[in-house]
C-alpha beads as a LAMMPS data file, in Angstrom:
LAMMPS data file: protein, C-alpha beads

147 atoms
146 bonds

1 atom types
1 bond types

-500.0 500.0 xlo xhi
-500.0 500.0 ylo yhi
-500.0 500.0 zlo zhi

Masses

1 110.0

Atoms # bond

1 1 1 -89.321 -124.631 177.026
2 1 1 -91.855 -121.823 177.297
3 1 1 -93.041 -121.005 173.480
4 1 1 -93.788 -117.002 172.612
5 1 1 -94.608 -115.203 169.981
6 1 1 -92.791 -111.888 170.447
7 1 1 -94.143 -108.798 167.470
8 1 1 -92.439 -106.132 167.023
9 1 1 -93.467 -102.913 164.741
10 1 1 -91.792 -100.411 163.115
11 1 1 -93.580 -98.057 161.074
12 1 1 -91.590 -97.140 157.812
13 1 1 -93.916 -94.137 158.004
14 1 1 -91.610 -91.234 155.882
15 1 1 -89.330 -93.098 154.733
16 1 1 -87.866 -92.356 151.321
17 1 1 -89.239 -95.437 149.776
18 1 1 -91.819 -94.626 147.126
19 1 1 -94.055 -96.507 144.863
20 1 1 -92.499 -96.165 140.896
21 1 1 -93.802 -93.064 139.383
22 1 1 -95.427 -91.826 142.554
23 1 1 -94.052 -89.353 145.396
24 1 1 -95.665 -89.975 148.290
25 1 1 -93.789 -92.193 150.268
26 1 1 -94.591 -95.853 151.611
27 1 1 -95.874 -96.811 154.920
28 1 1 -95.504 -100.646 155.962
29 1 1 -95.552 -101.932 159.537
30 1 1 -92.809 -104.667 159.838
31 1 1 -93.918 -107.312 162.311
32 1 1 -91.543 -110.093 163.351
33 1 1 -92.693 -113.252 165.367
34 1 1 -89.966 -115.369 167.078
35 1 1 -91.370 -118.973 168.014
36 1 1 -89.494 -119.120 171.491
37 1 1 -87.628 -116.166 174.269
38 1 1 -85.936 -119.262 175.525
39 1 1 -82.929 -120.066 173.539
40 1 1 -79.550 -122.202 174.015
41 1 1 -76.212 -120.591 172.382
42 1 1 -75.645 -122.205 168.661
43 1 1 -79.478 -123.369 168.679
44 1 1 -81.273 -122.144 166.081
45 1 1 -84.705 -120.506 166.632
46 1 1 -86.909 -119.199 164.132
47 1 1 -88.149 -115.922 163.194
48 1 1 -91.176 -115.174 160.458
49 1 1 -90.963 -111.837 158.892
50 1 1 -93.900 -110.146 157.791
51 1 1 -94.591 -106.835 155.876
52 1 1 -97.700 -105.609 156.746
53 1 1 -99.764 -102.100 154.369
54 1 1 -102.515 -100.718 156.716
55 1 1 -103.183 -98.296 154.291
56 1 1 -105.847 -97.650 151.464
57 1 1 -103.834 -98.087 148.702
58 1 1 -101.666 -100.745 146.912
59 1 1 -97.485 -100.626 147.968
60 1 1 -94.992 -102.112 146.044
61 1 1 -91.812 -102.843 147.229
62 1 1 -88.396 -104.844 145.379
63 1 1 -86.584 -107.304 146.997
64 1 1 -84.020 -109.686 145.962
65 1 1 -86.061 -112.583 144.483
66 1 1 -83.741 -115.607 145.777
67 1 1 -81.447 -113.976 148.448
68 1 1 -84.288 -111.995 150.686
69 1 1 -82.733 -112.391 153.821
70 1 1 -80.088 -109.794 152.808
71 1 1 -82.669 -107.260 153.628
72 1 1 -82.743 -108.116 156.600
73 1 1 -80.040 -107.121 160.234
74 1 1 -80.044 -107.615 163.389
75 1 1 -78.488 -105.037 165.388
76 1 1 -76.738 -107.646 167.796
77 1 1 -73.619 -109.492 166.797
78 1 1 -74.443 -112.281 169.006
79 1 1 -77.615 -112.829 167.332
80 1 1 -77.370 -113.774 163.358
81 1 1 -78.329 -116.425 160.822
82 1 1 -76.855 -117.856 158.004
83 1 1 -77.308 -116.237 155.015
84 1 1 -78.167 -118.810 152.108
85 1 1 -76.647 -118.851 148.737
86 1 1 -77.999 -116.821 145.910
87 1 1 -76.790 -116.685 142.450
88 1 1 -78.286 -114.060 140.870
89 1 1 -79.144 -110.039 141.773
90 1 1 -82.548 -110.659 140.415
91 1 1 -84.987 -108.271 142.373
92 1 1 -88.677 -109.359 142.694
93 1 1 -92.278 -106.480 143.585
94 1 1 -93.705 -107.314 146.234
95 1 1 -97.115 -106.012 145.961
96 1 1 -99.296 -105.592 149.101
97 1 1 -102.821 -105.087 148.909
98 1 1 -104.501 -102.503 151.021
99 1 1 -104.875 -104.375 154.932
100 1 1 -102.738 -107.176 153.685
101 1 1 -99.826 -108.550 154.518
102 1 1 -96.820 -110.003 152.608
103 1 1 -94.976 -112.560 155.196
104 1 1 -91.439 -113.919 153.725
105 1 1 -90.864 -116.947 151.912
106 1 1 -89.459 -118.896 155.070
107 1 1 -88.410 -117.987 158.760
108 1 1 -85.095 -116.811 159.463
109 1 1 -83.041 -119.797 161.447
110 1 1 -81.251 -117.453 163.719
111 1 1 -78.844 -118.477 166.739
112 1 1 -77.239 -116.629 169.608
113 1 1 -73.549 -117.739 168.948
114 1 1 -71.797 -119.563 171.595
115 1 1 -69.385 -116.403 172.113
116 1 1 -71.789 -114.832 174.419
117 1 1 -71.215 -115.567 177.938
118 1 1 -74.655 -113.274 178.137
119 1 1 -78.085 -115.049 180.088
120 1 1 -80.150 -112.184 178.879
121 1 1 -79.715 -110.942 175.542
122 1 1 -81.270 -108.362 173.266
123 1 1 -82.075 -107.673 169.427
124 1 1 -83.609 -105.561 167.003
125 1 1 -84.744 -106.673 163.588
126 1 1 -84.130 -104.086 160.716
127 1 1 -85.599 -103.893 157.221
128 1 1 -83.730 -102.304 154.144
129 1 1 -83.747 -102.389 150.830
130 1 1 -81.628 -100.271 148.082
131 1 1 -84.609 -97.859 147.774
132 1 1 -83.646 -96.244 150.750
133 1 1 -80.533 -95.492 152.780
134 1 1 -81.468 -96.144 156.224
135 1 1 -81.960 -99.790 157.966
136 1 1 -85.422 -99.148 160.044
137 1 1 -85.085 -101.153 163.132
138 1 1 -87.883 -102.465 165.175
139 1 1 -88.793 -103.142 168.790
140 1 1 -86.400 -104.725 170.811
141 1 1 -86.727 -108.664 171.000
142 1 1 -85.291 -110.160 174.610
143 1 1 -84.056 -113.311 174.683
144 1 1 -83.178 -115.639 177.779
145 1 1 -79.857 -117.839 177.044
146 1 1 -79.880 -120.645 179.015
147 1 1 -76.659 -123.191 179.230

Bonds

1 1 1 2
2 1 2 3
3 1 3 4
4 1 4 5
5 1 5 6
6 1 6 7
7 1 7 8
8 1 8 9
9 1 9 10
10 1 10 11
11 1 11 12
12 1 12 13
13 1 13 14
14 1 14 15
15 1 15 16
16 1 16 17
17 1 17 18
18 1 18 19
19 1 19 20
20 1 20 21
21 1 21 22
22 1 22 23
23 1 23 24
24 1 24 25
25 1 25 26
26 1 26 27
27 1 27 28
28 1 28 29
29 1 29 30
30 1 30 31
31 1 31 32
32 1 32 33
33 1 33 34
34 1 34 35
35 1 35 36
36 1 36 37
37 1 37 38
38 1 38 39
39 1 39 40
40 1 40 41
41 1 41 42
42 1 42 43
43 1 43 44
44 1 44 45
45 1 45 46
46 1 46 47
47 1 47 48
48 1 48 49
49 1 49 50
50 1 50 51
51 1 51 52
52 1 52 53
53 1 53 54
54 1 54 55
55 1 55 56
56 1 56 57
57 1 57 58
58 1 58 59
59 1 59 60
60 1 60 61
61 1 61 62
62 1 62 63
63 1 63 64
64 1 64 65
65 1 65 66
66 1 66 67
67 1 67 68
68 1 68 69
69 1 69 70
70 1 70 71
71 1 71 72
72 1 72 73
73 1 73 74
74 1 74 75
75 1 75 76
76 1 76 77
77 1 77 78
78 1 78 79
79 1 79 80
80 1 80 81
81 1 81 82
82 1 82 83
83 1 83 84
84 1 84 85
85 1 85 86
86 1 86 87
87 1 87 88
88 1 88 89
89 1 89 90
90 1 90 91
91 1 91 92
92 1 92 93
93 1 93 94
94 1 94 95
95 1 95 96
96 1 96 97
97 1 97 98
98 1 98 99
99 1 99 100
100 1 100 101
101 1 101 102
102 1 102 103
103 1 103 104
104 1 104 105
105 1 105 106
106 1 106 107
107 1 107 108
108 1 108 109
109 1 109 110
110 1 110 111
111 1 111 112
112 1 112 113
113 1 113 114
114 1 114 115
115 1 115 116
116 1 116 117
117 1 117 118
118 1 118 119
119 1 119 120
120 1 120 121
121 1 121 122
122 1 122 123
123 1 123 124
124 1 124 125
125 1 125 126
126 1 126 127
127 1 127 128
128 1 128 129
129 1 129 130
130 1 130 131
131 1 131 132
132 1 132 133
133 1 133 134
134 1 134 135
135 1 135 136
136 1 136 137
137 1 137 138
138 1 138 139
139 1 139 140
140 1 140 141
141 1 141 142
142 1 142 143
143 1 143 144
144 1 144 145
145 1 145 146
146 1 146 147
């Protein structure tokens, strides 16, 4: 099986996420890597998730400290993980130095479920937190499903 990293930006340039006590608001570039394009229905593949600040100044960001991945969609039914248990709504900052990144704990195991009778399939990744109201999707990820 042919092995690719795919990356994918989004700029969260404007959106209304802001650092505590300041107004301006927070740019990140979300960058997510998938370790294969070549996937079989109900096999899992992974995907790292990465927040990326290419700016001059420190961004902070909360999360959910335990249960991360529910900041995460895709925008493709066909296309998911399974979200782990979390007890807790504890939220965790995420700072990001300037030209640093912040990559998530662990990859996302995601799968193309077996419903799709689809050979070609595509996906967006979007990142959301409760700080702002809009999921911010990024480039399209193709995948080839193969029997």
């Amino acid at each position: 099986m042919r092995l690719r990293n795919l990356f994918l930006f989004a700029s969260l340039a404007g959106a209304a996420l802001c650092n505590a006590g300041d107004v301006r608001p927070l740019t990140l570039k979300v960058v997510a890597t998938a370790d294969t394009d070549e996937v079989h229905p109900d096999s899992a593949f992974d995907v790292t998730l990465t927040l990326e600040n290419p700016t001059n100044t420190v961004e902070s960001i909360r999360i959910p400290d335990c249960g991360w991945d529910k900041v995460w969609r895709s925008s493709n039914r066909h296309v998911t993980w399974d979200a782990w248990d979390c007890d807790g709504d504890d939220q965790v900052t995420v700072e990001i130095q300037p030209h640093d990144s912040y990559v998530f704990l662990k990859p996302l195991r995601m799968f193309v479920d077996g419903i799709s009778k689809e050979t070609k399939l595509d996906f967006k990744m979007g990142f959301k937190t409760s700080a702002f109201g809009k999921v911010l999707w990024s480039d399209s990820i193709k995948l080839n499903v193969t029997p």
